[in-house]
ZAFILUM-371012 format. One line per 10 residues: number of its first residue (from 1); their letters; for each residue x, y, z of C-alpha. Coordinates in pm, whole numbers, plus 50000, padded with zeros to 5 digits. Layout:
NUM	a	X/Y/Z  ...
% end
This chain:
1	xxxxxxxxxx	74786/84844/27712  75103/84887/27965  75310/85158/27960  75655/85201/28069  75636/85519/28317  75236/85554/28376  75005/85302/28523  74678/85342/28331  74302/85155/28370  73967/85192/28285
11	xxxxxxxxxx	73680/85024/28520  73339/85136/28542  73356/85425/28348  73643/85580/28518  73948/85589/28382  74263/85640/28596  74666/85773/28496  74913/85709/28801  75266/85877/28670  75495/85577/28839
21	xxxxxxxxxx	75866/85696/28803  75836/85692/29210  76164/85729/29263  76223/86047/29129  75916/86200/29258  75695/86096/28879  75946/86406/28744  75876/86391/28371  76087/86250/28089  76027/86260/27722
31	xxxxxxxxxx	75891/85880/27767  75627/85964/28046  75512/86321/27849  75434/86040/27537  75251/85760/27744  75019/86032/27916  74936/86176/27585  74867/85854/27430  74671/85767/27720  74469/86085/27701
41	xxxxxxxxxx	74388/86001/27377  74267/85683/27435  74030/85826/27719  73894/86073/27428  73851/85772/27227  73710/85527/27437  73304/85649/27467  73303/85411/27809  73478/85657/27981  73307/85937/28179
51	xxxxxxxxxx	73593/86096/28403  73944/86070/28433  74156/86059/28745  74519/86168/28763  74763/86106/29025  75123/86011/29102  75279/85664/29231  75442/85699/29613  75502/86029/29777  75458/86304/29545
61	xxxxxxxxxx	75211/86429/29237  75460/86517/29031  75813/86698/29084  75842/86861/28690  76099/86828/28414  76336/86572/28536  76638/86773/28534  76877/86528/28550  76794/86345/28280  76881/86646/28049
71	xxxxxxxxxx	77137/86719/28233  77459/86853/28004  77222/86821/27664  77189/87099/27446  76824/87118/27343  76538/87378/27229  76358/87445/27493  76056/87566/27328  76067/87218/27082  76006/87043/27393
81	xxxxxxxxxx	75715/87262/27511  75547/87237/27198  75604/86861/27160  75576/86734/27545  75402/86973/27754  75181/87198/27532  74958/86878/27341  74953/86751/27712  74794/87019/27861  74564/87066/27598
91	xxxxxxxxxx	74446/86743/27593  74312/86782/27945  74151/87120/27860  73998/86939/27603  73829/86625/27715  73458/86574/27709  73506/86492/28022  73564/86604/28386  73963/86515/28506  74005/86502/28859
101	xxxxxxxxxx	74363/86544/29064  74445/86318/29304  74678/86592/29441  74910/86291/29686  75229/86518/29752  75436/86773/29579  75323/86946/29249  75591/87145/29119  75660/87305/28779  75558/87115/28524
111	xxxxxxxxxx	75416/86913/28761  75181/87182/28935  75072/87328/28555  74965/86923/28517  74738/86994/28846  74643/87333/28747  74510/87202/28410  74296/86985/28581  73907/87069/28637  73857/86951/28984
121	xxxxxxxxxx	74162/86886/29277  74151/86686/29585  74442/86741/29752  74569/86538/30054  74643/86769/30393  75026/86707/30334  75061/86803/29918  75227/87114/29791  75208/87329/29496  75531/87524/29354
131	xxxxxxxxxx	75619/87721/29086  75992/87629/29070  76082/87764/28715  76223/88067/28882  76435/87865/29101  76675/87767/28786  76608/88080/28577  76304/87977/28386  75957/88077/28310  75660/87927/28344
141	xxxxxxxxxx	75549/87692/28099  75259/87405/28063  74988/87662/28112  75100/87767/28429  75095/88152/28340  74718/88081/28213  74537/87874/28521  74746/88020/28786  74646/88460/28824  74324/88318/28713
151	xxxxxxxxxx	74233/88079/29031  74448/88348/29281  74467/88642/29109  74793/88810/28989  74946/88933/29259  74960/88629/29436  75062/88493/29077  75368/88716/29073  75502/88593/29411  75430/88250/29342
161	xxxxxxxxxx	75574/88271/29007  75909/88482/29079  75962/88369/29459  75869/87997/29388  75691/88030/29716  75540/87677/29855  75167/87686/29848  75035/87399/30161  74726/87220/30080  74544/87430/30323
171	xxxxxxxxxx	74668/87743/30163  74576/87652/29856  74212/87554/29955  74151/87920/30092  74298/88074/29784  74106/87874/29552  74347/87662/29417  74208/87321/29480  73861/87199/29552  73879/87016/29847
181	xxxxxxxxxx	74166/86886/30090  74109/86587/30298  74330/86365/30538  74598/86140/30383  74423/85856/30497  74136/85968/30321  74243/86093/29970  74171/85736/29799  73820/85690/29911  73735/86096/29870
191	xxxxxxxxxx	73874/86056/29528  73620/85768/29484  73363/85890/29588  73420/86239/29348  73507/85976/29038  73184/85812/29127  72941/86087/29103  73096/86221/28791  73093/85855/28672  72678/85866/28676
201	xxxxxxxxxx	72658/86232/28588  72485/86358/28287  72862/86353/28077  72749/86543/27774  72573/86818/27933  72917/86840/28150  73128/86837/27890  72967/87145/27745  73029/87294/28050  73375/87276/28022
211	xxxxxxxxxx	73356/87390/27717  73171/87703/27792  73420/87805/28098  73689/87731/27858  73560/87952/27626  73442/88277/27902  73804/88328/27965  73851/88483/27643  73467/88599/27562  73260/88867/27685
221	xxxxxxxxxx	72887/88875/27822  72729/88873/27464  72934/88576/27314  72901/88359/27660  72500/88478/27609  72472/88328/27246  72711/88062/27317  72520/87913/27630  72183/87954/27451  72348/87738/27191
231	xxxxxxxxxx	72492/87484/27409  72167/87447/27618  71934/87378/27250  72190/87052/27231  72163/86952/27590  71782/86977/27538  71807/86714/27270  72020/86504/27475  71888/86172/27626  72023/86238/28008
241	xxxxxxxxxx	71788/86552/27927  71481/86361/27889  71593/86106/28159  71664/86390/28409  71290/86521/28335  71152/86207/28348  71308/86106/28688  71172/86457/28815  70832/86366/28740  70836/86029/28886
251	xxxxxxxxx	71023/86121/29201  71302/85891/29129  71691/85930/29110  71792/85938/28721  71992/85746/28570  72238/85902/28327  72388/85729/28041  72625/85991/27962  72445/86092/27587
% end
């Protein structure tokens, strides 16, 4: 299916979203927010898939709301969280699946929360995070005031948050905020190679895993205890579980289906 403001695929196993409104830096509009749900959806829907890969078309990730197409409207602001940004979000949080950010250029707002959300970021030397909420007398939104104290801690939070200070890829390696950064010439085939691995990767056992750090944010010890004990009885059920063993025994490299 095309879509008017994303670019979305699915080829062995790995599905990809590209937000394309290039020329005004993939900011979102209320058409973009509803093709990258419906896309997410489909990912959760289609049991081929095995990891997801987000990134924007031409220079930058993704610049946020799109300002100037609201512009001189009068509109709830919190309708449009709960509508656009919010199932968004959640959606990524919530696939049995890993999502991986192609981090090509400037994340900011909206568009940083977007990278945030995600559970693994390769960022290219020259990308940026901002929160720029600040900058025209917002808060954050889109799960930004979640993901962000948590990966830097909250006085770095607070700055970023009330200065909109500009994180640099390299910054935001050493403070935990992304996974790995790489040279420009070099994000698409890093990016690959990451999609890859996760694309052969025992999915289920993953997606429980994602579950489970969902879930510690807002557990203690003896819930995460009980939970993982009941998370690792389905894993040990699963068939990439009895592949995995098997493999060990015969000194092979398994071969994960994903069940």
């Amino acid at each position: 299916m095309s879509y008017e403001t994303i670019l979305f695929e699915v080829n062995n196993n790995i599905a990809s979203i590209t937000l394309n409104r290039p020329d005004v830096y993939n900011a979102f509009n209320e058409q973009q927010s509803a093709d990258i749900i419906d896309a997410l959806k489909k990912c959760e829907k289609d049991k081929s898939v095995r990891v997801l890969v987000i990134t924007g078309a031409g220079k930058a990730f993704c610049s946020g709301q799109d300002l100037k197409s609201i512009a001189g409207t009068k509109r709830s602001l919190s309708e449009s969280i709960y509508k656009r940004y919010n199932p968004m979000i959640k959606a990524i949080r919530n696939l049995p699946m890993p999502v991986i950010c192609k981090l090509n250029g400037v994340a900011a707002g909206a568009g940083c929360s977007l990278a945030l959300a995600c559970d693994f970021i390769i960022a290219s030397e020259n990308a940026t995070l901002i929160e720029v909420f600040i900058n025209v007398g917002l808060v954050l939104d889109s799960g930004s005031s979640y993901f962000l104290p948590r990966l830097v801690g909250s006085a770095r939070a607070f700055e970023m948050s009330t200065m909109g200070t500009k994180v640099q890829a390299a910054q935001a390696l050493e403070w935990g905020m992304v996974n790995r950064v790489v040279k420009t010439e070099e994000l698409d085939s890093e990016t690959i190679k990451i999609a890859e691995y996760y694309s052969k990767a025992p999915t289920k056992a993953i997606a429980m895993i994602k579950r489970m750090m969902n879930k510690s944010f807002h557990s203690d010890l003896d819930t995460m205890l009980e939970y993982e004990a009941y998370c690792q009885e389905i894993a040990g059920r699963s068939e990439d579980y009895s592949e995995g063993v098997a493999a060990f025994v015969e000194k092979r490299k398994p071969d994960f289906k994903g069940r």
